[in-house]
MARDREN-758190 format. One record per residue (C-alpha): residue number from 1; x, y, z. Coordinates in Angstrom, 3 decimals. Layout:
N
ATOM   nr      east     north        up
ATOM  NUM         X         Y         Z
...
// end
This chain:
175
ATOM   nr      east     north        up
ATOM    1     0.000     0.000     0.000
ATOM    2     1.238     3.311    -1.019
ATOM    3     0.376     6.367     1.162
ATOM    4     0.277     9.823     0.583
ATOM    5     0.508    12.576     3.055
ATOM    6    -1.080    15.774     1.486
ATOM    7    -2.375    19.153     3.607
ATOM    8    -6.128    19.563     3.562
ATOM    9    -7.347    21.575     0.651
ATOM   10   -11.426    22.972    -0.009
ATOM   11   -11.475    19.828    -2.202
ATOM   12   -10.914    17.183     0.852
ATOM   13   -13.994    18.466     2.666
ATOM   14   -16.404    15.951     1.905
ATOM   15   -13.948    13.237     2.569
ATOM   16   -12.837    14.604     5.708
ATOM   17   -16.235    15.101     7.128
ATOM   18   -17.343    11.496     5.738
ATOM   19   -14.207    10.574     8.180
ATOM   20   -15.596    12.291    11.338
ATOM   21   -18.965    10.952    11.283
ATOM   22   -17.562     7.041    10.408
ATOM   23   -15.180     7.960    13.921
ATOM   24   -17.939     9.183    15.803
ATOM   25   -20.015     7.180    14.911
ATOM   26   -17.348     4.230    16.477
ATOM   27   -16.833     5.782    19.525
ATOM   28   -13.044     6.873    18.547
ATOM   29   -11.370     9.664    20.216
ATOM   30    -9.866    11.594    17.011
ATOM   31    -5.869    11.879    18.058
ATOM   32    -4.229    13.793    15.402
ATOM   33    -7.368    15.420    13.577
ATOM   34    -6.863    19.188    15.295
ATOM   35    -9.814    18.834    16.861
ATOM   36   -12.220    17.739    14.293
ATOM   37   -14.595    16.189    16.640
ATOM   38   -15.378    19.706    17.928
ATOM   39   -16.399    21.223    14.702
ATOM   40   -19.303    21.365    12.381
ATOM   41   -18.451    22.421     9.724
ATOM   42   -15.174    21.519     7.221
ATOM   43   -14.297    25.467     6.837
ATOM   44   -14.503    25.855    10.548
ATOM   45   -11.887    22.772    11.187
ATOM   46    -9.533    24.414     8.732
ATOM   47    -8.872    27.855    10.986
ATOM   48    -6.538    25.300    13.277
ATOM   49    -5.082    28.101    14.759
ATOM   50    -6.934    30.254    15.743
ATOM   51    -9.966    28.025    16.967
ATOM   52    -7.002    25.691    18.440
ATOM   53    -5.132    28.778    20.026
ATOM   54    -8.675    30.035    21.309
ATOM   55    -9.382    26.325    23.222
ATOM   56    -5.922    25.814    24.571
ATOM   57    -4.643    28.782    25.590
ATOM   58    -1.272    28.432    26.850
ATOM   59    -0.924    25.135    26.040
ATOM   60    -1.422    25.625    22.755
ATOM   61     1.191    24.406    20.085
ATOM   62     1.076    25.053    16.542
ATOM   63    -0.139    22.052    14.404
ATOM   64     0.633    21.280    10.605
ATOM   65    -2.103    18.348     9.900
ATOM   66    -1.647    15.787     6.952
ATOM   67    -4.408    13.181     5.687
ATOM   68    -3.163    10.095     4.455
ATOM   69    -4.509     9.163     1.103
ATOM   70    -3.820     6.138     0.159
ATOM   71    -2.644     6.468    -3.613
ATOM   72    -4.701     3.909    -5.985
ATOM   73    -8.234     5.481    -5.288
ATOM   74    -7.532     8.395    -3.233
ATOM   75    -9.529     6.940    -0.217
ATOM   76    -8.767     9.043     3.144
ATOM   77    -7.282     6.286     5.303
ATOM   78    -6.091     8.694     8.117
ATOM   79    -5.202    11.825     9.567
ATOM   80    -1.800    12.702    11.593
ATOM   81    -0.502    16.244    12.726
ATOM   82     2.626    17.223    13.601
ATOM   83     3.335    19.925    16.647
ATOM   84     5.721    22.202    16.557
ATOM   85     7.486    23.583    19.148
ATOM   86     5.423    21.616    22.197
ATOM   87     4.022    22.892    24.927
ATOM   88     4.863    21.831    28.651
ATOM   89     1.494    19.911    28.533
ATOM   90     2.277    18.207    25.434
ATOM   91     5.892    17.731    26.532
ATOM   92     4.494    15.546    28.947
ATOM   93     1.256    13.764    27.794
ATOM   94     0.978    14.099    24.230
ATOM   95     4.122    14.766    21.876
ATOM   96     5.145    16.056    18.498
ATOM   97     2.889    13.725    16.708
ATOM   98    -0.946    12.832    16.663
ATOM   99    -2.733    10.338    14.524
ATOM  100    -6.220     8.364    13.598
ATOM  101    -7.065     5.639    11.041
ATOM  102   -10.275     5.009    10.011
ATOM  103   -11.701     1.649    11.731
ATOM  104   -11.612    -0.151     8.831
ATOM  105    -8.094     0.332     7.582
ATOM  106    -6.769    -0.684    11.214
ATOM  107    -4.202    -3.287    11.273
ATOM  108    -2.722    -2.970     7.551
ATOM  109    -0.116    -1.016     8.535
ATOM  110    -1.932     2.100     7.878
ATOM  111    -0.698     4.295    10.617
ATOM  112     3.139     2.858    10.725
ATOM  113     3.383     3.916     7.317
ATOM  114     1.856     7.708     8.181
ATOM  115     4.169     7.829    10.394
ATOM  116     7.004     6.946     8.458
ATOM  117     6.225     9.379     5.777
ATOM  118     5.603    11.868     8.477
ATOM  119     9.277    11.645    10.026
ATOM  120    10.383    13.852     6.857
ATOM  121     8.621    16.546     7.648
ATOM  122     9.812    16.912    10.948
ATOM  123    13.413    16.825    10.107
ATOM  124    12.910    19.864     7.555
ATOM  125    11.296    21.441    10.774
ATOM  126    14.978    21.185    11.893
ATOM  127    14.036    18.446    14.700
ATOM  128    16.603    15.909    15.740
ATOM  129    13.999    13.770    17.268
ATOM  130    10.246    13.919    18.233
ATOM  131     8.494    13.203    21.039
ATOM  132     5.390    10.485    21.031
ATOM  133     3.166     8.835    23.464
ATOM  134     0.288     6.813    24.055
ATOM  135    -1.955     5.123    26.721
ATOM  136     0.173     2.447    28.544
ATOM  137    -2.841     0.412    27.198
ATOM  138    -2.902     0.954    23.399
ATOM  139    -0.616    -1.695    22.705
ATOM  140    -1.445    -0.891    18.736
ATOM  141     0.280     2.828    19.092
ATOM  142     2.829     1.318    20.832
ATOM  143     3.749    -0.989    17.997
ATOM  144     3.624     1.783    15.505
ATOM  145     5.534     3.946    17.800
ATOM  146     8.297     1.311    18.102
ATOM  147     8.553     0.446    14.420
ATOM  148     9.560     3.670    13.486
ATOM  149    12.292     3.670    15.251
ATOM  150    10.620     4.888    19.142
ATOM  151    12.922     4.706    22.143
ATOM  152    11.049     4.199    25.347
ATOM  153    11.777     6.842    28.079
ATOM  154     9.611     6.366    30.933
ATOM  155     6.138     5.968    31.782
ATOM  156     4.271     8.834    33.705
ATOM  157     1.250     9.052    35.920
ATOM  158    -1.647    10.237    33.224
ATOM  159    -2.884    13.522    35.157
ATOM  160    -5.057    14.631    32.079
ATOM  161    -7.365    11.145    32.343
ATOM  162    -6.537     9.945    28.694
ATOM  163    -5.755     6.466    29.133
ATOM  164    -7.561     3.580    30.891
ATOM  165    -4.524     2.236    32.930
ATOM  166    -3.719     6.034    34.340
ATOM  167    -0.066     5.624    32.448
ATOM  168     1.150     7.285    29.681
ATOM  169     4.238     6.163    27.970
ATOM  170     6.206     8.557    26.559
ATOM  171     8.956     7.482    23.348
ATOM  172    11.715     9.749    21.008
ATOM  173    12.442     8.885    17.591
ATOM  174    15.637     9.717    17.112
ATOM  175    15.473    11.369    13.447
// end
C-alpha cells in the first residue's frame, strides 16, 4: 500500500467530514485530527489556529495536519498532525505527533506507514527527534511507535485522564 501525506485543501472536505462521522459514529477519540470532533463544519476545522489557540490557551502548540490518502483510489485512510514547538502539557502527555485511522483500515499497517512518511517533515522542521506517546494500554500505538524507530523513556502518571490504565508512555524517535 502506497500512502500519501497531502495538507487539507477545499477539495478534501467531503472526505474529511465522511471521516468524522464514520469515527464518531465508532466511539473513537480523534488523536491527530486538530480537533475535528469539535467542529461542524469543514471550513470551521480548517482555521486550526486560531480556533485551536482560542481552546488551549497556553498550552497551545502550533499544528501542521496531513491526511493520508492512500494512492490507488484516493480513499482518506487517516489523519496525523505534527506539533511544533510543544508545549509543557504536550511535553508531557501528548508529543510532536498525533494520529487516527479510520476503523476499517486498522491493522494494515496504515498508521506505521503515516508515520514513516511523516518523520520527513519533521526533520525539515529542523528536529533531531520527536516526542510520542500513548496510553500504557494501546498496545497498537505502541507498535507503531516502536517500528519507526521509538525509544522508550519512561512511563508517567496520566494527570489529564486519557488512558484507561492512568499511564502514559512517553517514546523519542531519534530522526
Amino acid at each position: 500500500m502506497t500512502l500519501i501525506l497531502t495538507q487539507p485543501s477545499l477539495d478534501d472536505a467531503a472526505s474529511v467530514m465522511a471521516y468524522r462521522q464514520v469515527m464518531l459514529a465508532n466511539g473513537d477519540i480523534l488523536h491527530g485530527c486538530a480537533g475535528l470532533e469539535d467542529t461542524t463544519s469543514y471550513e470551521e476545522w480548517l482555521d486550526f489556529d486560531h480556533r485551536l489557540r482560542r481552546k488551549f490557551g497556553n498550552d497551545y502548540a502550533p499544528e501542521t495536519v496531513f491526511l493520508a490518502i492512500r494512492q490507488d483510489d484516493r480513499k482518506l485512510l487517516g489523519i496525523i498532525d505534527f506539533r511544533n514547538p510543544i508545549s509543557e502539557k504536550l511535553l508531557k502527555f501528548g508529543g510532536h505527533v498525533g494520529y487516527s485511522v479510520l476503523p476499517s483500515e486498522r491493522r494494515k499497517g496504515v498508521a506505521t506507514e503515516m508515520l514513516r512518511c511523516l518523520l520527513p517533515h519533521c526533520r525539515q522542521a529542523g528536529l533531531n527527534r520527536i516526542l510520542l506517546t500513548c496510553a500504557k494500554e494501546n498496545i497498537a500505538s505502541r507498535n507503531v511507535i516502536v517500528a519507526n524507530g521509538g525509544q522508550l523513556e519512561n512511563e508517567v502518571p496520566d494527570a489529564i485522564g486519557i488512558s484507561r490504565s492512568g499511564i502514559i508512555l512517553r517514546f523519542w524517535i531519534p530522526l
